[in-house]
N, C-alpha and C positions, 0 to 999 in steps of 0.2 A: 611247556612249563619247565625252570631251570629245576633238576633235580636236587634236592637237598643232600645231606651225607648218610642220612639215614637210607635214601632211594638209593643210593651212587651203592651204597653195602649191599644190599636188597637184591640189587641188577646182577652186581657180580657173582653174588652168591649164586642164585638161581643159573646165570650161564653156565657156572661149572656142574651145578649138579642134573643135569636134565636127565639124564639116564639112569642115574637113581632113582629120581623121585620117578619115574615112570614103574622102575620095578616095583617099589614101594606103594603106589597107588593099584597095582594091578596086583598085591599078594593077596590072597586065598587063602584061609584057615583057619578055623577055630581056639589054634593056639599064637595066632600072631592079632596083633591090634591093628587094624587099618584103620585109622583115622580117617582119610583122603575120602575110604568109600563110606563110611559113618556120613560127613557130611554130605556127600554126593546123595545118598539113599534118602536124605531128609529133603533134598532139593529135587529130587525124583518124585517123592509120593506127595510133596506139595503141589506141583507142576501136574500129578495124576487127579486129585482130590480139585483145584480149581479152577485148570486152563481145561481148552478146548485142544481139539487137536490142529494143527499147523498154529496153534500159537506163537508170535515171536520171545524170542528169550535171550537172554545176555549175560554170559559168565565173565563177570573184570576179573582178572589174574587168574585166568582158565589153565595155567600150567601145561604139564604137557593134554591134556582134552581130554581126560575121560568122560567128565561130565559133560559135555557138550555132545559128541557123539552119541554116550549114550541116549541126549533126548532127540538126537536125529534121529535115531534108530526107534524110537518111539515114535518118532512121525511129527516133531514139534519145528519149527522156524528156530533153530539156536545158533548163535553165534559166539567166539570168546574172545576173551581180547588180553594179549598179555606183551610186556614190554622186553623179555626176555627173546630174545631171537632164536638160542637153542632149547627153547620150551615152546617155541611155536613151530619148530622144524619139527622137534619131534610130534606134535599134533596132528600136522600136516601127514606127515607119512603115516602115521593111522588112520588118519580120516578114506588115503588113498590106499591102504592095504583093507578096508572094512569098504568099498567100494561107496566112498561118502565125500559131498562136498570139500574141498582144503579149502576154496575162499572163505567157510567159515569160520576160518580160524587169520585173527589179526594182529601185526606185531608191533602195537602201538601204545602209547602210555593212553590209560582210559581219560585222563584229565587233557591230551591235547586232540584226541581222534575228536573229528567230527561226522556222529552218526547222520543219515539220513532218512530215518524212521525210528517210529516209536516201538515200542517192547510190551508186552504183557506181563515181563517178570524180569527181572535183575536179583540175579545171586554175586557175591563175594564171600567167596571161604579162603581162610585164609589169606587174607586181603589187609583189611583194616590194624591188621597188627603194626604192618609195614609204613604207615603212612602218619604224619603228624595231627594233632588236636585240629588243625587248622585245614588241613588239607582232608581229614573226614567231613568234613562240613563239606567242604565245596563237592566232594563224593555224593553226599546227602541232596545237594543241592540238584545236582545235575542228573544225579539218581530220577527224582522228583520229573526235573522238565524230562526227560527221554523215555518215561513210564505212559503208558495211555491210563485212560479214564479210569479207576479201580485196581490197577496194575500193582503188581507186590515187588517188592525187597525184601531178598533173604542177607540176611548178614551173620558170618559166623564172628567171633567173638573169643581169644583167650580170657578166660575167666578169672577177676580178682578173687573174686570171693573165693576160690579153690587155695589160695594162698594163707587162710586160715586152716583148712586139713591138711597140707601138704606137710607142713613141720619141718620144711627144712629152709635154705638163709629165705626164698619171698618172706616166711613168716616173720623173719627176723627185720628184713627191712620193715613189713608192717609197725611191726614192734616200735622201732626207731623211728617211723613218720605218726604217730600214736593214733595210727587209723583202724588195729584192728577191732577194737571195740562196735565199731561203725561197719564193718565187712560183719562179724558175729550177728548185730541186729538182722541186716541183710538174711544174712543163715538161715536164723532160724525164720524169719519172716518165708523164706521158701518153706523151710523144713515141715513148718507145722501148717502151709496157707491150703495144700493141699489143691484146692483148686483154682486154675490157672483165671479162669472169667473174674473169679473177684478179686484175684493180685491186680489185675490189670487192670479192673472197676476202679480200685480203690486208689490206682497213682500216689504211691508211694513214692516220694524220691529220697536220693540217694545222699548220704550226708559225707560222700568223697567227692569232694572238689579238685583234687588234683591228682593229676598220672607218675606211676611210680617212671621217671626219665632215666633214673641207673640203678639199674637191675643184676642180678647175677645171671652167671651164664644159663643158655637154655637151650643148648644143644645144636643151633643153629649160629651161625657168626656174623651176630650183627648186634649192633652194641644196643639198639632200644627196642624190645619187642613192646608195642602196649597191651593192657590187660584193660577189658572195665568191667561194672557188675553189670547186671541184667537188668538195675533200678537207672543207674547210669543211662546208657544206651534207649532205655525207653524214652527217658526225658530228653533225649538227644531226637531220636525219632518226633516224636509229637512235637518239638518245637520247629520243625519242619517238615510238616504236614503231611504227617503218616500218621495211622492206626496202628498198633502192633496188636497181633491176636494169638501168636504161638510164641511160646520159649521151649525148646529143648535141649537138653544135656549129650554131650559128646566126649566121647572116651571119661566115663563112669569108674571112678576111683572107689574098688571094695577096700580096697589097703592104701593106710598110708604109703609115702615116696620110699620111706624106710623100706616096710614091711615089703613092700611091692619087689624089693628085690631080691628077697629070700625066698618068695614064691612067685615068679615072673609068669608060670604056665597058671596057673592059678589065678594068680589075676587074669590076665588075659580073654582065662574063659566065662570068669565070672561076668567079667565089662562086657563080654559079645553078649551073654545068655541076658543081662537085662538090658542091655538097647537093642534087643529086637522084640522086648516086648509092648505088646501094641497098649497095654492100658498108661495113662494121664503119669509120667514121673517125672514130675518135675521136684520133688522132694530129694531127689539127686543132686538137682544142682549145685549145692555147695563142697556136692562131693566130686563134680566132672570139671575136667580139667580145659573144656571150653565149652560152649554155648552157641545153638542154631537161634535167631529170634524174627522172625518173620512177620509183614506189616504191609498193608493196604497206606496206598496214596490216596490224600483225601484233599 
């Protein structure tokens, strides 16, 4: 598939930074935020809670592999597949310094590889940011045929709705697209639903129709990250033939963007001490700054 300017920024970026984001994925401690293993740990205890073991598994945009390894090391069939060359190199040599498969790791765009087996689960974190309205679908789609029977899709998710707490310019583009009124419902419809079985009964959808395409910057250099809500995405799932049965919150905002930077340790520790806690919070959501949401092919 010809890459568009969005992928061509996407590529680049990730070749120069592999060594980074390796250190990055691999910090340890209670006062630093790891996002990387955030999502990884939700796609771990999914994979523990309803595969078998030697399940097959498939991580698109698997970076440098920590998650794939680690469900090796669990004992699961994982594979990754990522378009970055020096994000598959460096996987590669972990897989071989951890005395583990390197064919398991692929350096190919997930939209032209052609697998030869089916999967019991497909994750993408961090994935769908990078990709257009039009090219998630065909993700969706292909997701779908490469899944076996009951097979799940995990998709992580930057979060719009976080663009209402965050208070700085997304709020303001809200502002200026006169959407946030429509992200606020959303809000509070998390805020107060409490529990997750009758948001998801009750299919709600989302009254944002369109993706914010020029955004301010977001620390990464690449001119269009997307964001959607979690009403979004489910309506996106169901209309190609997924279940979705979990939503969870990922890096959990105690403080506003402001606030957060007059106390960085503080937050920090607040965000780890409530996503490791194991009861139902999804009352977070409008306040995490992205979203796990996971779904049965049906």
């Amino acid at each position: 598939m010809r890459l568009s300017e969005q992928q061509k920024q996407t590529k680049n970026y990730f070749e120069r930074v592999s060594n980074q984001w390796y250190v990055k994925a691999n910090l340890n401690s209670n006062k630093i935020l790891n996002i990387i293993n955030q999502r990884n740990e939700y796609v771990r205890k999914t994979a523990s809670d309803f595969l078998s073991k030697n399940a097959k598994t498939l991580d698109v945009g698997c970076g440098t592999g920590e998650l794939v390894l680690e469900l090796l090391k669990s004992g699961y069939n994982s594979q990754g597949i990522d378009f970055s060359k020096s994000m598959i190199k460096k996987a590669k040599e972990q897989a071989t310094k951890n005395n583990l498969e390197k064919e398991a790791f692929i350096c190919e765009s997930f939209f032209d590889y052609e697998f030869n087996k089916k999967f019991n689960m497909i994750s993408a974190n961090g994935f769908i940011e990078y990709i257009s309205e039009c090219e998630l679908k065909k993700f969706l789609i292909k997701s779908h045929q490469l899944l076996s029977k009951n097979g799940i899709l995990i998709i992580n998710s930057r979060n719009r709705l976080f663009n209402v707490f965050s208070f700085n310019e997304f709020t303001k583009d809200e502002i200026k697209e006169k959407t946030l009124n429509s992200l606020i419902e959303e809000c509070i419809y998390f805020n107060l639903g409490r529990n997750l079985k009758n948001i998801l009964k009750n299919k709600k959808k989302s009254k944002i129709k369109t993706n914010l395409k020029k955004h301010s910057k977001t620390g990464i250099n690449i001119d269009t990250r997307f964001q959607y809500t979690p009403f979004q995405l489910i309506e996106k799932l169901e209309k190609n033939y997924f279940k979705p049965f979990d939503i969870a919150p990922i890096h959990i905002h105690v403080f506003t963007t402001g606030s957060r930077k007059i106390y960085p340790d503080l937050h920090n520790e607040f965000s780890n001490y409530i996503q490791i806690q194991k009861n139902e919070n999804i009352a977070f959501i409008p306040q995490s700054s992205s979203f796990m949401i996971a779904a049965k092919k049906i």
